[in-house]
Each structure stands twice: as C-alpha cells, then as structure tokens.
PAVO-738215 format. One record per residue: x, y, z of N, C-alpha, C, O in turn; residue number from 1. Coordinates in Angstrom, 3 decimals. Atoms other than C-alpha are relative to their C-alpha. Example, Ala and Ser with C-alpha at 12.3 -4.5 7.8 and 13.67 -1.06 7.14 Angstrom:
+----------+----------+----------+----------+----------+----------+----------+----------+----------+----------+----------+----------+-----+
!      n_x !      n_y !      n_z !     ca_x !     ca_y !     ca_z !      c_x !      c_y !      c_z !      o_x !      o_y !      o_z !   i !
+----------+----------+----------+----------+----------+----------+----------+----------+----------+----------+----------+----------+-----+
!    0.890 !   -1.190 !    0.000 !   12.300 !   -4.500 !    7.800 !    0.900 !    1.200 !    0.000 !    1.936 !    1.181 !    0.665 !   1 !
!   -0.820 !   -1.190 !   -0.060 !   13.670 !   -1.060 !    7.140 !   -0.770 !    1.090 !    0.730 !   -0.261 !    2.198 !    0.899 !   2 !
+----------+----------+----------+----------+----------+----------+----------+----------+----------+----------+----------+----------+-----+
END
This chain:
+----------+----------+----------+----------+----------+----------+----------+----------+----------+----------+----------+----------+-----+
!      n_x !      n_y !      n_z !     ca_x !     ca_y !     ca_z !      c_x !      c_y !      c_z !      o_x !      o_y !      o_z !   i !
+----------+----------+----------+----------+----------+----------+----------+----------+----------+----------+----------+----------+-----+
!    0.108 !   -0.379 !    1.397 !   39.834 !   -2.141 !   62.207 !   -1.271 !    0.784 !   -0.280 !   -1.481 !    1.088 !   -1.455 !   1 !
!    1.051 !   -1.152 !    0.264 !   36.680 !    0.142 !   62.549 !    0.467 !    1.532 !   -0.119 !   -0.359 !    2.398 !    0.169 !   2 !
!    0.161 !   -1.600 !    0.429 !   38.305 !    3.654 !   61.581 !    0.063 !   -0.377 !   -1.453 !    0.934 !   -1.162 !   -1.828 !   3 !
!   -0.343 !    0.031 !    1.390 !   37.745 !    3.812 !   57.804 !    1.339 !    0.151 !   -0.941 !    1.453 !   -0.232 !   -2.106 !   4 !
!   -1.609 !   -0.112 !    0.680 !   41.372 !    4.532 !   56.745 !    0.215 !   -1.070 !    0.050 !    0.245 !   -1.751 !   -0.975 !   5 !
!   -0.460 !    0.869 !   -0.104 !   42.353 !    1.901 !   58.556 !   -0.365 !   -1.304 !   -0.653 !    0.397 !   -1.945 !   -1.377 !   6 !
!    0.364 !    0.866 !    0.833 !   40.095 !   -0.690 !   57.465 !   -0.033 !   -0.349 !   -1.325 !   -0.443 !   -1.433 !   -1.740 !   7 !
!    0.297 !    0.122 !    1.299 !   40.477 !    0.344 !   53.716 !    1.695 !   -0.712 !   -0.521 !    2.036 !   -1.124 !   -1.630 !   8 !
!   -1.418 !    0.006 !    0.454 !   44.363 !   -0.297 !   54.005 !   -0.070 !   -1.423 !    0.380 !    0.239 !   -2.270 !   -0.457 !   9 !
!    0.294 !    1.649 !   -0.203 !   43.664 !   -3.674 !   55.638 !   -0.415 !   -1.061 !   -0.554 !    0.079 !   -2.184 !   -0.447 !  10 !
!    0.670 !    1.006 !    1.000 !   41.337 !   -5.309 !   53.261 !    0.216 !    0.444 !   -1.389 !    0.335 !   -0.516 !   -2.149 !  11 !
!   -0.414 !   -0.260 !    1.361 !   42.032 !   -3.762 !   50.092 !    0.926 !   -1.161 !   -0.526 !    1.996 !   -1.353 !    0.052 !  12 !
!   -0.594 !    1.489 !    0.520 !   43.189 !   -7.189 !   47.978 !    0.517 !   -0.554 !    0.790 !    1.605 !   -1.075 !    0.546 !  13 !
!   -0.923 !    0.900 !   -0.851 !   43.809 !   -8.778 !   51.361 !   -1.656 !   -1.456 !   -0.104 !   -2.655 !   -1.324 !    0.603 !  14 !
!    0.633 !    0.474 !    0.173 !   41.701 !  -11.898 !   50.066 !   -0.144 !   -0.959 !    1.247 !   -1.251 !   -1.103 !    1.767 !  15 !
!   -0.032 !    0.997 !   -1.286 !   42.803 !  -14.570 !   53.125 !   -1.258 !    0.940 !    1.137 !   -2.207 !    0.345 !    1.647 !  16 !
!    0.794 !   -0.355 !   -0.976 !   41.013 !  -11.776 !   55.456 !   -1.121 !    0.423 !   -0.406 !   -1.718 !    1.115 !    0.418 !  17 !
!    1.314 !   -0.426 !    0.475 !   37.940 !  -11.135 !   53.341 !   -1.114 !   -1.124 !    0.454 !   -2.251 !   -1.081 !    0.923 !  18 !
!    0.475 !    1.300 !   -0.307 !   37.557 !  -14.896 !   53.596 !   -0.800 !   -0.270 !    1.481 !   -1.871 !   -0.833 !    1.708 !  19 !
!    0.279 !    0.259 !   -1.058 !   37.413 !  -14.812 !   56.993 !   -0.825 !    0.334 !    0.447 !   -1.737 !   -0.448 !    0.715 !  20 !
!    0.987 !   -0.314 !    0.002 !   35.495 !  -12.147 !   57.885 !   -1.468 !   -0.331 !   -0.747 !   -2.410 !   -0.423 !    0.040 !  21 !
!    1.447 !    0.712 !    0.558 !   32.362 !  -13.324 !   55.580 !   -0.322 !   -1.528 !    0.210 !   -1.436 !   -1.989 !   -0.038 !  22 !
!    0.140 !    1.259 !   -0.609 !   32.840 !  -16.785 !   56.824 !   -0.531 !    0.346 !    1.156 !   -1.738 !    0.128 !    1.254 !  23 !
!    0.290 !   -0.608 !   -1.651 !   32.632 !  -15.287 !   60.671 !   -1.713 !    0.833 !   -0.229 !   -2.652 !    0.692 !    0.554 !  24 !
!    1.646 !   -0.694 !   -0.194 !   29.259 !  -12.988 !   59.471 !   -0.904 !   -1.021 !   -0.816 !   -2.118 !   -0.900 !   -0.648 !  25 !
!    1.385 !    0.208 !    0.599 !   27.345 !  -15.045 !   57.335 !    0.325 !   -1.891 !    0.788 !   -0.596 !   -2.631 !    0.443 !  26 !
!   -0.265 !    0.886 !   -0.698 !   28.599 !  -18.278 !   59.375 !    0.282 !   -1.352 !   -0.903 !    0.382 !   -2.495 !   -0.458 !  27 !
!   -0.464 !    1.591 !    0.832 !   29.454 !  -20.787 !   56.193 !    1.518 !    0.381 !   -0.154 !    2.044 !    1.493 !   -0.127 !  28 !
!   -0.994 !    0.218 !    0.123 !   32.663 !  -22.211 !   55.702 !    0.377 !   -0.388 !   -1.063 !    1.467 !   -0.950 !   -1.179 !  29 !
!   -0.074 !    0.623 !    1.529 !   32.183 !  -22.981 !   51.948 !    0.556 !    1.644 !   -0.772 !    1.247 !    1.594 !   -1.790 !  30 !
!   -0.608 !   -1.581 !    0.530 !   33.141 !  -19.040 !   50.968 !    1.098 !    0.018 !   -0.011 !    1.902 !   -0.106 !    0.913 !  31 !
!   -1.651 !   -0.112 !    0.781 !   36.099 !  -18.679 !   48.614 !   -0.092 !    1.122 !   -0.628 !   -0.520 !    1.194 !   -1.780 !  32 !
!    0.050 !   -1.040 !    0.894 !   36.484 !  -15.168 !   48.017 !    1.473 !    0.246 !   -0.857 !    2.605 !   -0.122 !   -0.544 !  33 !
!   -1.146 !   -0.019 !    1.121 !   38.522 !  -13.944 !   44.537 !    0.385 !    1.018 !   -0.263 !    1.471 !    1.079 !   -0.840 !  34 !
!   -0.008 !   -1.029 !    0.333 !   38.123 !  -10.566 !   44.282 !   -0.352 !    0.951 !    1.484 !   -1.439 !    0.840 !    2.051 !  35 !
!    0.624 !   -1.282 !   -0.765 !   38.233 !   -7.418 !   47.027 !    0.778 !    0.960 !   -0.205 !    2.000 !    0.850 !   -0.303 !  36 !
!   -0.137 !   -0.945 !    0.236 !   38.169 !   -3.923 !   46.457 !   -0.551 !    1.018 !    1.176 !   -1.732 !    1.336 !    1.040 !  37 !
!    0.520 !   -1.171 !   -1.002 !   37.805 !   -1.171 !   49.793 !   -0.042 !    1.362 !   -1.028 !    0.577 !    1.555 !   -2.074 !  38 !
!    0.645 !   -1.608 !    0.102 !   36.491 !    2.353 !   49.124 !    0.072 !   -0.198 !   -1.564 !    1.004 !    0.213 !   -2.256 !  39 !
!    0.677 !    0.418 !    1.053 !   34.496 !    0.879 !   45.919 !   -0.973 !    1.209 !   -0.780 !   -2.145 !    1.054 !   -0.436 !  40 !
!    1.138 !   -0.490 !    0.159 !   32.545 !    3.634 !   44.109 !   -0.961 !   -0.573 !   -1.306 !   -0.614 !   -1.138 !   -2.343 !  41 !
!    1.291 !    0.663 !    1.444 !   29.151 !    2.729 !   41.782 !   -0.383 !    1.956 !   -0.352 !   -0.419 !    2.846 !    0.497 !  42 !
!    0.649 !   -1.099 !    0.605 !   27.950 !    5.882 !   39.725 !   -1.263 !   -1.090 !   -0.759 !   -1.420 !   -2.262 !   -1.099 !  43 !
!    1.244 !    0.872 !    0.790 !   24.617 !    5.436 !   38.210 !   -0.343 !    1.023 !   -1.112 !    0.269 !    2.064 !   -1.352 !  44 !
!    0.421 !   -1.136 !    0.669 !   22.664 !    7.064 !   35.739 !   -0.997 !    1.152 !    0.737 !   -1.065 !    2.212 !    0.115 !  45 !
!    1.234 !   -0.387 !   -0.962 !   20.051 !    8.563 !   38.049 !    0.886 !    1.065 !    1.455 !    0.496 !    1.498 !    2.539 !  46 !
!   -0.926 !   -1.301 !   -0.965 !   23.410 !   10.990 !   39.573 !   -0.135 !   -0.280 !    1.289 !   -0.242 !    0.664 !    2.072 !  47 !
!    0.077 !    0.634 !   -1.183 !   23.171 !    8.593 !   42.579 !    1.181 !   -0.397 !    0.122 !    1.302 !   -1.308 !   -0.696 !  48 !
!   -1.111 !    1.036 !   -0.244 !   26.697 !    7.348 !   43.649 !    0.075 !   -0.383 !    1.521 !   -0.389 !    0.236 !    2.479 !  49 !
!   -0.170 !    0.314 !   -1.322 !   27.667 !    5.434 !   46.469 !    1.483 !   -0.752 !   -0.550 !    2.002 !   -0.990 !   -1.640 !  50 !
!   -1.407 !    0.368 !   -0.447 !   30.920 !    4.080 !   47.950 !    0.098 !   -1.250 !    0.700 !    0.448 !   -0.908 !    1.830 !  51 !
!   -0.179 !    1.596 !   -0.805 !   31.132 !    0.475 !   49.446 !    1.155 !    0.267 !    0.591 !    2.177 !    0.758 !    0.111 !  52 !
!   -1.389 !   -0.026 !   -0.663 !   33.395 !    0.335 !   51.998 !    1.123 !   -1.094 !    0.080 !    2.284 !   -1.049 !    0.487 !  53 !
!   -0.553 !    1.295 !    0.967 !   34.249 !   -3.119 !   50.536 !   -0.896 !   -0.902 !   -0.558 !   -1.965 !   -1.381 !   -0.180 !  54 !
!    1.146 !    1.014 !    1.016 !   32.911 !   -5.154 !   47.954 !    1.402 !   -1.250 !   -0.480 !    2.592 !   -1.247 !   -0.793 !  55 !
!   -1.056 !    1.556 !    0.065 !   34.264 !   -8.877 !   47.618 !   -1.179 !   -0.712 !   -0.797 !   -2.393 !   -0.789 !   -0.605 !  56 !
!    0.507 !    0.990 !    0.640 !   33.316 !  -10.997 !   45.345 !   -0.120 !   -1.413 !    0.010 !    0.087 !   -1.210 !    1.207 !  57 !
!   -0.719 !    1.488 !   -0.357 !   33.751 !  -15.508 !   45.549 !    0.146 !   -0.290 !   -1.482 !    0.496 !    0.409 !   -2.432 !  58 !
!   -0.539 !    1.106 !    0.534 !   34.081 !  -18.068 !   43.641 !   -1.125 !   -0.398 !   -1.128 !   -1.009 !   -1.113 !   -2.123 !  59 !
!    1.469 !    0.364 !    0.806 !   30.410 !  -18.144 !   42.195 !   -0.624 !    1.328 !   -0.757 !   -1.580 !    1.387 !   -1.530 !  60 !
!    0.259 !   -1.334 !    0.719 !   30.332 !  -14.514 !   41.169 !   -1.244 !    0.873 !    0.940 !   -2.043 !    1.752 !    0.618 !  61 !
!    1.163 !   -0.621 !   -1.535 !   28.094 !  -13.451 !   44.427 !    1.111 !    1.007 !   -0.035 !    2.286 !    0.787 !   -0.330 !  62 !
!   -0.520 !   -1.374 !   -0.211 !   29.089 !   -9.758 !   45.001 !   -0.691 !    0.548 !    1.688 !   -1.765 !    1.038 !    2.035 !  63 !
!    0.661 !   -0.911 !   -1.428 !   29.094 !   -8.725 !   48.894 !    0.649 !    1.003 !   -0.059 !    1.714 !    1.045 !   -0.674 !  64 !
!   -0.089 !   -0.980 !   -0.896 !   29.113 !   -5.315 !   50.618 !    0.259 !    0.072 !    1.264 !   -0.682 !    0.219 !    2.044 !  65 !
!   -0.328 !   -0.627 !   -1.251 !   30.799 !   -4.689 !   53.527 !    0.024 !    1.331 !    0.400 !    0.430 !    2.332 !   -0.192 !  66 !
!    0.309 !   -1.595 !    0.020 !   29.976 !   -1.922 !   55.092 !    0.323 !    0.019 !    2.096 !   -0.329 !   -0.233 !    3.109 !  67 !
!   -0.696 !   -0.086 !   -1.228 !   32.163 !   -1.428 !   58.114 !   -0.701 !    1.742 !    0.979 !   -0.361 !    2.878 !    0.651 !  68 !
!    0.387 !   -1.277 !   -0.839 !   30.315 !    1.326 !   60.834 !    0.386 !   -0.245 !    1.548 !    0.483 !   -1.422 !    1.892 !  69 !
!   -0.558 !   -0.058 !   -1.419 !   31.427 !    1.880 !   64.513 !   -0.854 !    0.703 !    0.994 !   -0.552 !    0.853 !    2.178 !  70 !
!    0.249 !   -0.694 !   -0.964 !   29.206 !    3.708 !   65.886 !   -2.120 !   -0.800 !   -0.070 !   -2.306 !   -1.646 !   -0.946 !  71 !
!    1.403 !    0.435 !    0.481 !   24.874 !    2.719 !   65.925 !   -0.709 !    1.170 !   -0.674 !   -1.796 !    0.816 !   -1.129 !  72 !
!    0.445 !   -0.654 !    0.457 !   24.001 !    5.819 !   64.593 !   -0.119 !    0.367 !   -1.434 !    1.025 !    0.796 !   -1.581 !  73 !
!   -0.716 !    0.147 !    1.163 !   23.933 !    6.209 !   60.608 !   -0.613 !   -1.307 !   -0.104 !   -1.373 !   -1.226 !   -1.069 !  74 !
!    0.036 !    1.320 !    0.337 !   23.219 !    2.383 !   60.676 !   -1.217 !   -0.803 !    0.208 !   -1.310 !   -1.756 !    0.982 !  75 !
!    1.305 !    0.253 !   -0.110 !   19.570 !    1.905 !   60.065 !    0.016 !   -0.928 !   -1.415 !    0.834 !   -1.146 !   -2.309 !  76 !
!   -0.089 !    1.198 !    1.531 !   18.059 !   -0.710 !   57.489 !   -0.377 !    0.615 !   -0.994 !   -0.729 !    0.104 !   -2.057 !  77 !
!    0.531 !   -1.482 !    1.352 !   17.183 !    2.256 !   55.340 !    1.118 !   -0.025 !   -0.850 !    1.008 !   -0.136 !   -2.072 !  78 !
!   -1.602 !   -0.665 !    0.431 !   21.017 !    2.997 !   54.675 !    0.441 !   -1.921 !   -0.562 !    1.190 !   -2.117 !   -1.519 !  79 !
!   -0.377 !    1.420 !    0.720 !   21.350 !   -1.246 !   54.013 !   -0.581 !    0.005 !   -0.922 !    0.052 !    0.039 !   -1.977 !  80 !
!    0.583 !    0.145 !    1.180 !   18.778 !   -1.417 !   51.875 !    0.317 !    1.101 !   -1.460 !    0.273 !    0.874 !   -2.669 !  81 !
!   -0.794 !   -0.802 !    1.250 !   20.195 !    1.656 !   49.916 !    1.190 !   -0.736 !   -1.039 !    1.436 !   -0.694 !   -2.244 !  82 !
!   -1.675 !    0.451 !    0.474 !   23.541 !   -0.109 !   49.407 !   -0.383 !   -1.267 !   -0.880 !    0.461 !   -1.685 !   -1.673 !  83 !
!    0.319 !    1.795 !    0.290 !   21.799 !   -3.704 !   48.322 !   -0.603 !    0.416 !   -1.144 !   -1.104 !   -0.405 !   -1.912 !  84 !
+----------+----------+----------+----------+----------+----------+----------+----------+----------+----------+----------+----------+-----+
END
C-alpha cells in the first residue's frame, strides 16, 4: 500500500484499517478511530496549503497524520514538523 493512489483508495473511510495501522505505529491498543479521510487538504490564511495523505481522527478527538512515503528521500523531520 505505499503507491499513493493506492493507499488513498484503501484507507479512505476504511476505519477497521486505520485502527490497525495506528495501533501497530504508535504501539497502544486503546485507539478507537471514528473518523478517516485520505488525500485531506488544509488551506490557511498565510496561502500555505498542504495535503495529508490521511488524517484519522479517535474517539477523544486526537487528530493524526499519516503520511505514507516509500522512498527515504523527501522524508526529513523538517517535512514532519511542517505537517504537525
């Protein structure tokens, strides 16, 4: 599921596998997600937009970013900390 098409057709309101995956990365088993949306955009005022490559929400109103990349290049903590 790392080509972006693919992954956006996969998780897009597939909540059982949002679950999973953020259980598997952040390693708790208490995550009940309610809400996911792939290829997410934010506009700002400041003519900055970005695109989440999924944003899931739970049960407590915590909002993650997934940000699915395949390759190491592109994927510095510069480009995380942008997105956060």
């Amino acid at each position: 599921m790392f080509d972006d098409s693919f992954m956006s057709v996969c998780f897009d309101n597939n909540i059982p596998l949002a679950t999973l995956v953020l259980r598997i990365i952040l390693e708790r088993n208490d995550i009940i997600v309610t809400e996911v949306k792939s290829q997410y955009s934010i506009s700002t005022m400041r003519n900055k937009n970005c695109r989440l490559d999924v944003k899931m929400k739970d049960k407590d109103g915590k909002i993650y970013d997934v940000e699915i990349q395949n390759r190491s290049e592109g994927a510095s903590p510069e480009r995380a900390r942008y997105y956060s």
